[in-house]
N, C-alpha and C positions, 0 to 999 in steps of 0.2 A: 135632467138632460138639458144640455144648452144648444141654443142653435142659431147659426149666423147663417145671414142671406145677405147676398152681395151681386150689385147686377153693374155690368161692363159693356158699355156701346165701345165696340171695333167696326173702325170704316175697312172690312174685308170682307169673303163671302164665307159662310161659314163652315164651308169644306177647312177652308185653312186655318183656321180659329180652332174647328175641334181637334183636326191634327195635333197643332201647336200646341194645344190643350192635354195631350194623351205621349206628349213626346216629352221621353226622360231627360235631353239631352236640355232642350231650354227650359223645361223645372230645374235643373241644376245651375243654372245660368240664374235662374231670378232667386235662387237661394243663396246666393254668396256672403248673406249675414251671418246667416248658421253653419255655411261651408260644410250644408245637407251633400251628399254623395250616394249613388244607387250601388250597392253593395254586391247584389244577388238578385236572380230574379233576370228580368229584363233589366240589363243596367246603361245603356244607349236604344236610341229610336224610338218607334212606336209600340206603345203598351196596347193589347188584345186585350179581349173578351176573353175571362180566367186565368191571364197571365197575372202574376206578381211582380211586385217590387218590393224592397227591403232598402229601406233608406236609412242612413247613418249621419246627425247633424245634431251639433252643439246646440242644448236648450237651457236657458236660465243656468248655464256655467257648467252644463254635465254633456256629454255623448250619449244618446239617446239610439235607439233601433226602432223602428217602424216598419210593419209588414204587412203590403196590403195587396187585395187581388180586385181586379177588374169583375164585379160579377152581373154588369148587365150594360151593354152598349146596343145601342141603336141608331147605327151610323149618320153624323152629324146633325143629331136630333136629340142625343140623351147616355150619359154614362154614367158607372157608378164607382167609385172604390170605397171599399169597406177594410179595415183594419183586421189581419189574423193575430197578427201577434205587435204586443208593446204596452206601452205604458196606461193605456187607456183602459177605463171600464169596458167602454162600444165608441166608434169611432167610424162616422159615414159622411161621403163628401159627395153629394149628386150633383152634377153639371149638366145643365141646360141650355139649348143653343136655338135661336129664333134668327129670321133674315128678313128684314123690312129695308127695302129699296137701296140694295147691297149696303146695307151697315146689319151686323151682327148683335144681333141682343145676347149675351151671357152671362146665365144666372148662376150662381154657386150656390148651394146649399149644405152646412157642412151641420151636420149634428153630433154632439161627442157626450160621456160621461165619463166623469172624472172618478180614479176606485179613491182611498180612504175619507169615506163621508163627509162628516162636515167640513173636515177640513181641507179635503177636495174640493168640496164646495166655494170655500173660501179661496183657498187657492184657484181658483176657476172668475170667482168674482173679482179677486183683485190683481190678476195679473193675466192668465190664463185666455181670457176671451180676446184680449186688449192684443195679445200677443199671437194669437192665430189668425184675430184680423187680421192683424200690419202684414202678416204673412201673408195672408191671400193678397192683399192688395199690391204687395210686391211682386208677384207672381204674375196678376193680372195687369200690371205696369208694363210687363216685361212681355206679355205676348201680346200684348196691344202694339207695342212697339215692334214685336218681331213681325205680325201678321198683317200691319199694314204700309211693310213695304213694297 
């Protein structure tokens, strides 16, 4: 299992950080490398507690499907998505949210397994992790920007 942790100081309060954070329309917005798209599911606004999405975005040169349900939020304090259906072995992305003298702490914590073994493995070590980074961090660029206007 691999697992990235990534923490984002936002000068905003963290109402609007987790919003920001749970809304399909600006994920779409900080995807425009992959020209990810929400398919099915919730496909605009805010994503719930048990709702899905179904995302559709070009990965290392294919169109990939992604299918994930909200299965625990605890209003601007902690949410989870977890992958039902795609490419992945397991696939879980916990977001955390802290508020220290109106700037926002936001942690991501994203853990995945990769299916055909070693050489998931491999594919995981030499492109894969590097590559879900730069994702989150593009993601995380873009509601920093959105949420401290």
């Amino acid at each position: 299992m691999t697992t990235i942790h990534l923490t984002t100081k936002i000068n905003a309060p963290k109402q609007i950080v987790f919003d920001a954070s749970r809304n399909i329309d600006i994920h779409q917005q900080s995807t425009s490398p992959t020209n990810e798209k929400a398919i099915a599911g919730v496909t605009s606004g805010l994503i719930n507690l048990n709702e899905t999405v179904t995302w559709r975005g070009k990965h290392f040169g294919f169109y990939l499907t992604h299918k994930s349900r909200i299965t625990t939020m605890n209003l601007y304090d902690y949410f989870v998505d977890e992958m039902e259906q795609g490419k992945f072995k397991s696939f879980k992305h916990e977001h955390f949210f802290e508020e220290e003298n109106g700037i926002t702490i936001m942690k991501d914590k994203m853990q995945y397994e990769t299916p055909f073994g070693f050489f998931g493995k491999l594919f995981d070590f030499l492109f894969l992790k590097r590559h879900l980074t730069n994702f989150l961090l593009e993601r995380n660029k873009v509601l920093k920007q959105v949420s401290e206007k």
